[in-house]
TIRO-2110 file (N, C-alpha, C; in Angstrom, 1 decimal):
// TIRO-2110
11.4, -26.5, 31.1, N, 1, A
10.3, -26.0, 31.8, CA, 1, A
9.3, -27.1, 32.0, C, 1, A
8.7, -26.8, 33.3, N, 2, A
7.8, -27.9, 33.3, CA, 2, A
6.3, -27.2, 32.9, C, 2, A
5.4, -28.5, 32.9, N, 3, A
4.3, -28.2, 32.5, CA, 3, A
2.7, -28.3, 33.6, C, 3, A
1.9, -27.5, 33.3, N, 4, A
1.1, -27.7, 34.2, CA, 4, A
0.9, -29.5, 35.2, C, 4, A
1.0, -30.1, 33.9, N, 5, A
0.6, -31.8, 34.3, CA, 5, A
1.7, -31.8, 35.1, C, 5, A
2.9, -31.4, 34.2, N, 6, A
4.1, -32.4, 35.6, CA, 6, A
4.5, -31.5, 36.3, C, 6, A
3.5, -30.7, 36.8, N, 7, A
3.7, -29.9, 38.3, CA, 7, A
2.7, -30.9, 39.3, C, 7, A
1.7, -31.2, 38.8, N, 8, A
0.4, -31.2, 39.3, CA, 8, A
1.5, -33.2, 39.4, C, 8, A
1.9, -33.7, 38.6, N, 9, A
2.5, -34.9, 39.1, CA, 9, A
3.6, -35.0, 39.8, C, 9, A
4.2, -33.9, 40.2, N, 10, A
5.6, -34.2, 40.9, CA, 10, A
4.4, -33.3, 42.4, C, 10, A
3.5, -32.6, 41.9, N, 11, A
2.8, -32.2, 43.4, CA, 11, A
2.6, -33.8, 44.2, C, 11, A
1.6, -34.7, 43.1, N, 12, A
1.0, -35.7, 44.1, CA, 12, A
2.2, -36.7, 44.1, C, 12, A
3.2, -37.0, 43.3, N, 13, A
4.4, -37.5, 44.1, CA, 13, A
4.8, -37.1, 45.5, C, 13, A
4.5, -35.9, 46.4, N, 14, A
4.6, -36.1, 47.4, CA, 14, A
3.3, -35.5, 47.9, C, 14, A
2.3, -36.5, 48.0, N, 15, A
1.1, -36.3, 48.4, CA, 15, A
0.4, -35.0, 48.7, C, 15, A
0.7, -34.3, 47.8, N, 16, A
0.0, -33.0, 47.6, CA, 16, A
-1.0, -32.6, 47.0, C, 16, A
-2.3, -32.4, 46.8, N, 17, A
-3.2, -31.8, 45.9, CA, 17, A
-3.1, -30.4, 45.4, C, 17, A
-3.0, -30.1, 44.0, N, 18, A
-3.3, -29.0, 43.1, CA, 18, A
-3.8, -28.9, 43.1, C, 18, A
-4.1, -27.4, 43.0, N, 19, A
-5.7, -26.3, 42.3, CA, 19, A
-5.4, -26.2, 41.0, C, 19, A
-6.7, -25.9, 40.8, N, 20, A
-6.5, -25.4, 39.1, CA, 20, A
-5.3, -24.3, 38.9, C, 20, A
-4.9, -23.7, 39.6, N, 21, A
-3.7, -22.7, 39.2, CA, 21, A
-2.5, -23.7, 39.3, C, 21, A
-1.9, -24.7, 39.8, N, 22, A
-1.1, -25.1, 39.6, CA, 22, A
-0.5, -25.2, 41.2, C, 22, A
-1.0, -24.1, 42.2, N, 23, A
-0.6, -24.5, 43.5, CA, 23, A
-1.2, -25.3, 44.4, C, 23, A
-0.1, -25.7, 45.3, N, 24, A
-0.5, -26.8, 46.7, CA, 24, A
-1.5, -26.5, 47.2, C, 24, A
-2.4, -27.3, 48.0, N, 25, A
-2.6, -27.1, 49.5, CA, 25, A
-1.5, -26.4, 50.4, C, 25, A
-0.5, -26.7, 50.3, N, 26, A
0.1, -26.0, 51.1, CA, 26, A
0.3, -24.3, 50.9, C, 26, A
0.5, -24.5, 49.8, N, 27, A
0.6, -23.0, 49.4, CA, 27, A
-0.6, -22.2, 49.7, C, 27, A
-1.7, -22.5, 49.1, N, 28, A
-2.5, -22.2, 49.7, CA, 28, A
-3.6, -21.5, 50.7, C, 28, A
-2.5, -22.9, 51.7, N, 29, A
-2.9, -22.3, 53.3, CA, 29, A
-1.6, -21.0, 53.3, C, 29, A
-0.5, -21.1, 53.2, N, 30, A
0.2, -20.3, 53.7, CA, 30, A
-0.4, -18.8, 52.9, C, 30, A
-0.6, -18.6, 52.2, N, 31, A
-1.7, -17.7, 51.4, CA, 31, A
-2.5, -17.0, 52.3, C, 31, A
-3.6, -17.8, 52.9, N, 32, A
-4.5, -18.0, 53.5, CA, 32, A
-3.7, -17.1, 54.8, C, 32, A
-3.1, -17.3, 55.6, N, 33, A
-2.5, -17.5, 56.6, CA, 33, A
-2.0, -16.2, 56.8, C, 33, A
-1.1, -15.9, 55.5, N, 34, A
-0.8, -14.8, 55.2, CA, 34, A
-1.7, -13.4, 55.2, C, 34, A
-3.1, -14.0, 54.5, N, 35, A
-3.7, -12.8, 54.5, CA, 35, A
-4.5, -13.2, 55.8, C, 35, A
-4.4, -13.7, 56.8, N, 36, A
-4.9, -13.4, 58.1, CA, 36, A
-4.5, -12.3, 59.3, C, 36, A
-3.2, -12.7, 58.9, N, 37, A
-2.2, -12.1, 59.4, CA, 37, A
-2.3, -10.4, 59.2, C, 37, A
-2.3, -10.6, 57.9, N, 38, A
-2.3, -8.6, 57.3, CA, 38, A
-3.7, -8.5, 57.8, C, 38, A
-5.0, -9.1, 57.9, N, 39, A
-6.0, -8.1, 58.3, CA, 39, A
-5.9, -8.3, 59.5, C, 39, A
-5.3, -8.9, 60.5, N, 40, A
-5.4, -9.2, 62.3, CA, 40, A
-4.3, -7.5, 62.4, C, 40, A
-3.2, -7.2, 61.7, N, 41, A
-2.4, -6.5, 61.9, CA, 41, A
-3.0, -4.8, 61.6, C, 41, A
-3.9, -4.8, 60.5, N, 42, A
-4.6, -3.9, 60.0, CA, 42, A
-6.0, -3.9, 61.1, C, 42, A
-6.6, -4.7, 61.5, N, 43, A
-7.8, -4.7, 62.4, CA, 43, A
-6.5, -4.1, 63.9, C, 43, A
-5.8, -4.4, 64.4, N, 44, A
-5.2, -4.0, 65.5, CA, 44, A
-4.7, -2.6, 65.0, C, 44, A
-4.1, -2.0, 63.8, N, 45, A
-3.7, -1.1, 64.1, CA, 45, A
-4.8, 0.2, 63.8, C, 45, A
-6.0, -0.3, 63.5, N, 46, A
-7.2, 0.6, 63.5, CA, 46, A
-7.8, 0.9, 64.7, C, 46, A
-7.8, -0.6, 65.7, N, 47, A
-8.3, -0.2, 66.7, CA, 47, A
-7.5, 0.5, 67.6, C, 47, A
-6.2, 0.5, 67.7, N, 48, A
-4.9, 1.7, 68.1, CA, 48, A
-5.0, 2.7, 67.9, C, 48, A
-5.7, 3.0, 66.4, N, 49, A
-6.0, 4.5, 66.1, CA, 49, A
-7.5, 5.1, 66.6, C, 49, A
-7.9, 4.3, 67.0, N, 50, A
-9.3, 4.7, 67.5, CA, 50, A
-9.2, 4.9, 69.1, C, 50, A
-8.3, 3.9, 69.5, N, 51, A
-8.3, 3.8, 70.9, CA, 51, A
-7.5, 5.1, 71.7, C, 51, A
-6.2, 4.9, 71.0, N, 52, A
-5.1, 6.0, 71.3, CA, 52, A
-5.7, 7.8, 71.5, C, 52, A
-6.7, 8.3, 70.6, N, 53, A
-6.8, 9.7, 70.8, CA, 53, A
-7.8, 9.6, 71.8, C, 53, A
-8.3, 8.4, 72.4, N, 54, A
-9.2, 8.3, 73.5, CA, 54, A
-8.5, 8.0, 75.1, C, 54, A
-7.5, 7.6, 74.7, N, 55, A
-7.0, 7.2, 76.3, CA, 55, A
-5.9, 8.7, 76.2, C, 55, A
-5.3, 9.5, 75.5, N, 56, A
-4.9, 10.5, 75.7, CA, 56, A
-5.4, 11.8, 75.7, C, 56, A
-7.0, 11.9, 75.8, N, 57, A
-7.8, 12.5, 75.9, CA, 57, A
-8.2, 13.3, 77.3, C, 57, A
-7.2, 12.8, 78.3, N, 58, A
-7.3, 13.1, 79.2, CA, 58, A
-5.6, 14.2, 79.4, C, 58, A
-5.4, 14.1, 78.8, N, 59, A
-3.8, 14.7, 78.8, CA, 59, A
-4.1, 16.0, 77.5, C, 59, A
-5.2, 16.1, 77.1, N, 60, A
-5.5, 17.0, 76.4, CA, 60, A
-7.1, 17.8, 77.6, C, 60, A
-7.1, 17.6, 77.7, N, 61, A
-8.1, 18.1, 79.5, CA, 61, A
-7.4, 19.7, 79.4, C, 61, A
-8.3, 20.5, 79.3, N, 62, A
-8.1, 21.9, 79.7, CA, 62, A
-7.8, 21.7, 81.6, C, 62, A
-6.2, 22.8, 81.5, N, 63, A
-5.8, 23.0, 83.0, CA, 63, A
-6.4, 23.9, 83.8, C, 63, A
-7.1, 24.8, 82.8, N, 64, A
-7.8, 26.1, 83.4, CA, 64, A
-6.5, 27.1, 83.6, C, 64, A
-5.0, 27.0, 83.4, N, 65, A
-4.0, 28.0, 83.6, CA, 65, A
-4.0, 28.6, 82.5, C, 65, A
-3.5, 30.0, 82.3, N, 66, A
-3.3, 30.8, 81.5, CA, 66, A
-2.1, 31.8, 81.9, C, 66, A
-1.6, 32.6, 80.8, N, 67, A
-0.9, 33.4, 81.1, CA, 67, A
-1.0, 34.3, 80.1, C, 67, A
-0.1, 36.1, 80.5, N, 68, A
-0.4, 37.0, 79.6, CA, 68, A
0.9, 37.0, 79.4, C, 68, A
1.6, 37.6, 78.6, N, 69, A
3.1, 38.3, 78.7, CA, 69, A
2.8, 39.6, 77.5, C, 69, A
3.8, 40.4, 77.9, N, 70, A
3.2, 41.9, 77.5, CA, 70, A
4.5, 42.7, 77.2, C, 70, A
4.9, 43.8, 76.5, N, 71, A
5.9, 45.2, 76.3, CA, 71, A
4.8, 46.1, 76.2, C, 71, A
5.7, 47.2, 77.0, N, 72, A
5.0, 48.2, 76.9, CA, 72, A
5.8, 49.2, 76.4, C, 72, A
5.5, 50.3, 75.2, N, 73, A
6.2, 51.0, 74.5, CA, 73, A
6.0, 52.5, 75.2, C, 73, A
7.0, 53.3, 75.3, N, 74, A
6.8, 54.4, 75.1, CA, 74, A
7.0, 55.9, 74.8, C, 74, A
6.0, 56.0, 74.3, N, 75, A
6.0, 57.6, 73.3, CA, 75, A
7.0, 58.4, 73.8, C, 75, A
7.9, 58.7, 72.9, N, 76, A
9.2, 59.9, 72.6, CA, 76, A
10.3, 59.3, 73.9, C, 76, A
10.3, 58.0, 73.4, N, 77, A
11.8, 57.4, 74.6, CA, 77, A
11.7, 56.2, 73.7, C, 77, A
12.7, 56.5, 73.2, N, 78, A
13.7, 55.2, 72.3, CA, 78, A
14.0, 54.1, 72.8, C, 78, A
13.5, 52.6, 72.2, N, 79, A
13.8, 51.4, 72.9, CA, 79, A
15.5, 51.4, 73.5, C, 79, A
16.3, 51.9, 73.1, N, 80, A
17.4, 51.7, 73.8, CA, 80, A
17.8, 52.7, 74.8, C, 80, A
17.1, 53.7, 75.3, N, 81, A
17.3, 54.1, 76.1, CA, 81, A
16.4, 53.7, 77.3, C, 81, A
16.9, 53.9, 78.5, N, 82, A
16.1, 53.2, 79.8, CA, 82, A
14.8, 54.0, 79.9, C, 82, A
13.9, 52.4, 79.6, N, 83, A
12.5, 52.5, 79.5, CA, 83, A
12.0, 52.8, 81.3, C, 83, A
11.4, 53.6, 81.2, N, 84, A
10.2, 53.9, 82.4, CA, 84, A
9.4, 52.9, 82.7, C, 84, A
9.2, 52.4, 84.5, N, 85, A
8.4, 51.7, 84.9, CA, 85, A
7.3, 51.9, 84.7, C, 85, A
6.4, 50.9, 84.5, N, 86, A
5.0, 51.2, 83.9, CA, 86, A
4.0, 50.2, 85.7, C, 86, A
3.3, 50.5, 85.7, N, 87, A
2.6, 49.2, 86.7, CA, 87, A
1.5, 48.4, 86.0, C, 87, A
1.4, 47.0, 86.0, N, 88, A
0.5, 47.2, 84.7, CA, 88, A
-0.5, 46.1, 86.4, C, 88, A
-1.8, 46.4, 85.7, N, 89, A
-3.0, 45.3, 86.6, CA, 89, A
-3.6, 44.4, 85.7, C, 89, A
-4.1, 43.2, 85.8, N, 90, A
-5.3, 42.7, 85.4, CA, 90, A
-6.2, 42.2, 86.8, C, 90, A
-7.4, 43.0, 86.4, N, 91, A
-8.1, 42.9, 87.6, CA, 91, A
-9.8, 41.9, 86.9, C, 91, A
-10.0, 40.9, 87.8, N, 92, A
-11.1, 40.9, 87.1, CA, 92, A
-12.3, 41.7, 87.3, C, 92, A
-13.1, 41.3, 86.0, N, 93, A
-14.1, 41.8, 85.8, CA, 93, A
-15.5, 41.3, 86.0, C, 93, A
-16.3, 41.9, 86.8, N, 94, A
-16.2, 42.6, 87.0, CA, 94, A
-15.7, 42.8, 88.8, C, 94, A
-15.0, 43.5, 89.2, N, 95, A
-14.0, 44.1, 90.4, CA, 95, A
-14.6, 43.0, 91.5, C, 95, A
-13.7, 42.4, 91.8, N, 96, A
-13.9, 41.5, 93.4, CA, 96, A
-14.5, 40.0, 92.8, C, 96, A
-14.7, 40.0, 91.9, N, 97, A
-15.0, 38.4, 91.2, CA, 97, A
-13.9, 37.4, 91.1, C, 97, A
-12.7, 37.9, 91.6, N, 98, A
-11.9, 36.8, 91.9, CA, 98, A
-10.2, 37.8, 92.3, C, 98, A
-9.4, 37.5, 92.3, N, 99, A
-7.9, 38.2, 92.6, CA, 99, A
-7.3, 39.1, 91.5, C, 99, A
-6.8, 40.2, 92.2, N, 100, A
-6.6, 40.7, 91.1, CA, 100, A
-5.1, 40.6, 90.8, C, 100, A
-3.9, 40.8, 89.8, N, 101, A
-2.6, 40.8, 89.4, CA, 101, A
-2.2, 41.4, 89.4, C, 101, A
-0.7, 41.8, 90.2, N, 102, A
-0.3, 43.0, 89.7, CA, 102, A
1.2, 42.4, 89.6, C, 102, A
2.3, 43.5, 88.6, N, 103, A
3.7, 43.3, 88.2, CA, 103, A
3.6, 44.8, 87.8, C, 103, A
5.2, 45.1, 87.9, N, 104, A
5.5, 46.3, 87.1, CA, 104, A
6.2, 45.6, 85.7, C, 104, A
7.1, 46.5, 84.8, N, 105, A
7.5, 46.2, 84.1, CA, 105, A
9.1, 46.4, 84.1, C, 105, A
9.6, 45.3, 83.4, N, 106, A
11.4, 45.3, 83.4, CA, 106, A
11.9, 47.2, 83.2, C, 106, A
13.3, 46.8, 82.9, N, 107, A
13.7, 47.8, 82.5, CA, 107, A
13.6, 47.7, 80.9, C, 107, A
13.1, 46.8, 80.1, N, 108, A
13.1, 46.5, 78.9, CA, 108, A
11.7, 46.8, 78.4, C, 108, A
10.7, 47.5, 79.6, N, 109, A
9.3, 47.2, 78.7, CA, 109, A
8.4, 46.6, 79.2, C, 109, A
9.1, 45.0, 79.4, N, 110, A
8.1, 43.5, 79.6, CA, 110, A
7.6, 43.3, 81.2, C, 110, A
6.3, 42.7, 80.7, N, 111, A
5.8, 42.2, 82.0, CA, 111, A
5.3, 41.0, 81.3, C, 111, A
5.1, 40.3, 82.7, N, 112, A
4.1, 39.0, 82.4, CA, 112, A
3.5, 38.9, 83.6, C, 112, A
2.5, 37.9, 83.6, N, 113, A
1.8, 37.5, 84.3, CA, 113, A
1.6, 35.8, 84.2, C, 113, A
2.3, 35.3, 84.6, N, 114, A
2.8, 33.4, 84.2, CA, 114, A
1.5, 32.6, 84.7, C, 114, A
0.6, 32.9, 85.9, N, 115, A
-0.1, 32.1, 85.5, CA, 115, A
-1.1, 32.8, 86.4, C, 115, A
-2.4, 32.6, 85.2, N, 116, A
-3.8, 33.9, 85.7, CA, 116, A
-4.9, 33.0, 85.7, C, 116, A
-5.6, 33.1, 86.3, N, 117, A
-7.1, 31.9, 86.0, CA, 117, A
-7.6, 32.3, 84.9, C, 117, A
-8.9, 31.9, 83.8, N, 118, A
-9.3, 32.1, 83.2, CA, 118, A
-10.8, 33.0, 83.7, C, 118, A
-10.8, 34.3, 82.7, N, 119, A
-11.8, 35.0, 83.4, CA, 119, A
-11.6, 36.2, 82.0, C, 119, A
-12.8, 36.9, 82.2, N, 120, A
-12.9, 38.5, 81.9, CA, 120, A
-11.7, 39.5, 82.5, C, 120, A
-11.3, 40.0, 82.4, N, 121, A
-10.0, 40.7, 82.7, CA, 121, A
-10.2, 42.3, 82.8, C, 121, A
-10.1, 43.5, 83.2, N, 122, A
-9.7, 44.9, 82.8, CA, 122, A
-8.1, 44.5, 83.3, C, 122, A
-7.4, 45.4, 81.8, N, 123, A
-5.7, 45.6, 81.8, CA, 123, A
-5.9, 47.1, 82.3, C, 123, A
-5.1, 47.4, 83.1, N, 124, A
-4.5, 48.6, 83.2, CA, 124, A
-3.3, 49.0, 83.3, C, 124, A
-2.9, 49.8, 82.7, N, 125, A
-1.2, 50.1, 83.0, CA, 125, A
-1.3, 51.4, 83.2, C, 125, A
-0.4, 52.2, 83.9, N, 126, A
-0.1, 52.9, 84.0, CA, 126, A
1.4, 53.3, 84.4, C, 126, A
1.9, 54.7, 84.5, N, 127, A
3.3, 55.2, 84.4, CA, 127, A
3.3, 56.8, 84.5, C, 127, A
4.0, 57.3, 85.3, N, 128, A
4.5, 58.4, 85.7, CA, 128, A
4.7, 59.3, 84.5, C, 128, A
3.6, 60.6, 84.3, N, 129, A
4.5, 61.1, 83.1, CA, 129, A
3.7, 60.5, 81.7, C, 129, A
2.9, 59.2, 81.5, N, 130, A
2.3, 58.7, 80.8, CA, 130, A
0.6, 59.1, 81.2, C, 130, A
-0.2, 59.0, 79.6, N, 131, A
-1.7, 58.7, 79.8, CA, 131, A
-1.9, 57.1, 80.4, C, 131, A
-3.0, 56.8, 81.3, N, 132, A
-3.4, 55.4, 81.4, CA, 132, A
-3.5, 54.6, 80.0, C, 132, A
-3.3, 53.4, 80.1, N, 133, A
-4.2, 52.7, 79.2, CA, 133, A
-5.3, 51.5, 80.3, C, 133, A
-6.0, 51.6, 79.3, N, 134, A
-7.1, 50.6, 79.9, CA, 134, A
-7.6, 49.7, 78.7, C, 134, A
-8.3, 48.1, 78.9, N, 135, A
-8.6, 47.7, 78.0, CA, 135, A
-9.6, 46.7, 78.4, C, 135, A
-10.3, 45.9, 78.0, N, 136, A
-11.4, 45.0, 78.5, CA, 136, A
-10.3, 43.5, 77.6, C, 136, A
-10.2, 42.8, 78.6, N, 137, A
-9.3, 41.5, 78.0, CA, 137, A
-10.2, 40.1, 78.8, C, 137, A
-10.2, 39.0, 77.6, N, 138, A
-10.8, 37.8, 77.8, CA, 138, A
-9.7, 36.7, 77.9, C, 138, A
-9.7, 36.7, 78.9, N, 139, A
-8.2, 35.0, 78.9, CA, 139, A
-9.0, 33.5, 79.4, C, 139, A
-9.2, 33.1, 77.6, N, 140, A
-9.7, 31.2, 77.8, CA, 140, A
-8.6, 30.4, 78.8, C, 140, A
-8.9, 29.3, 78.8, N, 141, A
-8.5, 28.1, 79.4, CA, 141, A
-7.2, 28.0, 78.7, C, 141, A
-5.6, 27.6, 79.3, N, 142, A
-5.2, 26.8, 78.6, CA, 142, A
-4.6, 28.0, 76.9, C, 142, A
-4.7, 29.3, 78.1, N, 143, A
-3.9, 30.5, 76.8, CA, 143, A
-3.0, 31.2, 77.1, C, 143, A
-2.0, 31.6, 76.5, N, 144, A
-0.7, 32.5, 76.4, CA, 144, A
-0.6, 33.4, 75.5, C, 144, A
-0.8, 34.0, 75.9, N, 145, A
-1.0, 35.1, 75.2, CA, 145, A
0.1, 36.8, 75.3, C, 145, A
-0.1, 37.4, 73.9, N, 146, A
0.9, 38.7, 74.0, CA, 146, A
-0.2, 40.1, 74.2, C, 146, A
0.5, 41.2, 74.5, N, 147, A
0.0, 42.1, 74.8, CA, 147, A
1.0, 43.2, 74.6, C, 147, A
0.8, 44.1, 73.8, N, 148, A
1.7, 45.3, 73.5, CA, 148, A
1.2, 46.2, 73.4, C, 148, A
1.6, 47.5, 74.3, N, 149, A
0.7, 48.8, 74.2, CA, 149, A
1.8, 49.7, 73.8, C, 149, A
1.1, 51.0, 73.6, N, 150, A
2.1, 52.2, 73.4, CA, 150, A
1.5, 53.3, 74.1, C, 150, A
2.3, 53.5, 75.3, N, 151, A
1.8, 54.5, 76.2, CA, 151, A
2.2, 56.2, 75.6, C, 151, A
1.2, 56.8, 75.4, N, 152, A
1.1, 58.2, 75.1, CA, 152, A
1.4, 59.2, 76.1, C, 152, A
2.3, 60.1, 76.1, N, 153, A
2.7, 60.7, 76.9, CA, 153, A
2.1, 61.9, 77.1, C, 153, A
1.7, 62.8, 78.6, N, 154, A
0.9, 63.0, 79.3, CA, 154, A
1.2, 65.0, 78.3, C, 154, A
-0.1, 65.6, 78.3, N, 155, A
-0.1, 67.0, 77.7, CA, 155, A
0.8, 67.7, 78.4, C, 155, A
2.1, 68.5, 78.5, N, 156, A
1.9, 69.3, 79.1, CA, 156, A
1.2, 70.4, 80.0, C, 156, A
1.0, 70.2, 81.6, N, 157, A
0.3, 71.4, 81.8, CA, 157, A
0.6, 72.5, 81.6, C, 157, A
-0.3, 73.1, 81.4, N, 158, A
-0.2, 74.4, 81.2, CA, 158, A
-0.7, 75.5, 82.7, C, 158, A
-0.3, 76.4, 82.6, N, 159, A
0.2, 77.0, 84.0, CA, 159, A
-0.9, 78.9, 83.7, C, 159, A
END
């Protein structure tokens, strides 16, 4: 084992100066160097993290599209038997403030409506044989949304 001295003498055998701990100037610097390095790498990857939810901030921008998608259930007819066309509307609210939507429903129930502006909404559905439904509906920016009713089926008249 060597000893502090004949480190510190085989250092200045090749013109090296020690520190009190026993290492070079060279060492050191490479120390030094080293920890420049880790804060240049840690200063860039902060300002990456700062920078990055700012320049993709624009790809997070409300599109203003929305959509509904919907089943409509109904009373005393068994999902596996063939469901009754329903008509369903979203109209805005209030009436003539912008276009209104219309779709009927599959043979399964479903309707949608893929892409609606954002606005105040009346749903209406209706169906042959069924009570109306009606509902007051709000569609934000940038929503998809479900809707499931259960249409009640109409009193018998009576005669």
């Amino acid at each position: 084992m060597r000893s502090a001295a004949g480190e510190e003498a085989a250092a200045s055998d090749h013109g090296y100066r020690t520190w009190g701990c026993g290492c070079t100037f060279s060492d050191v610097y490479k120390t030094a160097a080293i920890n420049r390095n880790i804060k240049a790498i840690a200063l860039n990857a902060s300002l990456a993290a700062a920078i990055l939810p700012m320049g993709s901030s624009a790809s997070l921008a409300q599109s203003g599209a929305a959509s509904l998608h919907g089943w409509v259930a109904f009373e005393n007819v068994a999902y596996v038997d063939k469901q009754p066309r329903a008509k369903v509307v979203l109209q805005h609210d209030p009436p003539g403030s912008g276009p209104a939507y219309s779709t009927e429903t599959d043979e399964h129930g479903f309707f949608e409506f893929p892409h609606t502006s954002l606005s105040r909404f009346k749903l209406e559905i209706t169906a042959k044989g069924f009570q109306p439904y009606s509902a007051d509906v709000y569609i934000p920016s940038d929503f998809a949304g479900n809707w499931a009713v259960q249409l009640k089926a109409e009193a018998p008249k009576s005669q």
